[in-house]
N, C-alpha and C positions, 0 to 999 in steps of 0.2 A: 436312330431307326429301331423301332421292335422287333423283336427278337420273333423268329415264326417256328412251330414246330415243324416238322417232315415226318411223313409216314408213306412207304415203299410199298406197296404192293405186290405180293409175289403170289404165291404156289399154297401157303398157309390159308386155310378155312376164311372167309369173311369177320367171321365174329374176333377172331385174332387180331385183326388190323381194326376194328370199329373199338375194342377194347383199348389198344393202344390209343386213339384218336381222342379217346374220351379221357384218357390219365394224361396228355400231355393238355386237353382244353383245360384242367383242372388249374392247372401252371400258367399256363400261355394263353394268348386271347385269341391268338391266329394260329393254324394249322394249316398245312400244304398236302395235302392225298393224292400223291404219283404215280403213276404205271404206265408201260408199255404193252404195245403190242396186244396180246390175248389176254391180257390182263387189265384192261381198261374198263368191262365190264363190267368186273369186280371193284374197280377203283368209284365207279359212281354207284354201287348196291352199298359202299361203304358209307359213302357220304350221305346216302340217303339214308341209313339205318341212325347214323348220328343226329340227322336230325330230328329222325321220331323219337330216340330215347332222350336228347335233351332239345326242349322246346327252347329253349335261348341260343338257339344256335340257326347260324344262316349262311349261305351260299355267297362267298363275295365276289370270287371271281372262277373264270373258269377257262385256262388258255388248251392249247392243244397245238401239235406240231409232228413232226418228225426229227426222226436222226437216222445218221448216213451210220452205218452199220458194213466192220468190212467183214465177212466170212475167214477165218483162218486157213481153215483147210480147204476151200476153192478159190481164195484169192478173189472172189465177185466182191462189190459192195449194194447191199441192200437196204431200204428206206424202212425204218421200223416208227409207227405212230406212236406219241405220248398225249397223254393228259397232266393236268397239274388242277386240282378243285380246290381255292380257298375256302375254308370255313373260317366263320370268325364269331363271337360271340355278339350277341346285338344288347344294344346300349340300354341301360334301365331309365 
């Protein structure tokens, strides 16, 4: 099985994580662009800025879900949404 890259989506600037995205395409054919929660938005401006800066790149798949999430300090468990966008390079 090929190897996929991962890139985490957090709290850093967009351009930070589309930089990353684009030095592991350089390596790797496939990429995985994750995030939760309030940070999903940010996960597909990423995926979308790597596509305008490399034209051989393309949307493979695109899952979505939640996780059960327990609170520490009140003891609740709460449902936090994820993303997961494969990019992958298209074929010559």
């Amino acid at each position: 099985m090929e190897a996929v890259g991962e890139v985490f989506v957090g709290k850093k600037p967009a351009m930070n994580y589309v930089t990353a995205t684009l030095l592991q395409l350089a390596e790797k054919s496939k990429i995985c662009v994750k995030a939760r929660g309030r940070m999903i938005a940010k996960a597909v401006t990423v995926a979308e800025m790597v596509k305008r800066f490399n034209k051989n790149v393309d949307v493979e798949s695109i899952k979505i879900g939640s996780e059960e999430r327990t609170m520490e300090n009140v003891g609740r468990t709460r449902y936090v949404s994820t993303i997961e966008i494969t990019l992958s390079k298209k074929e010559a």
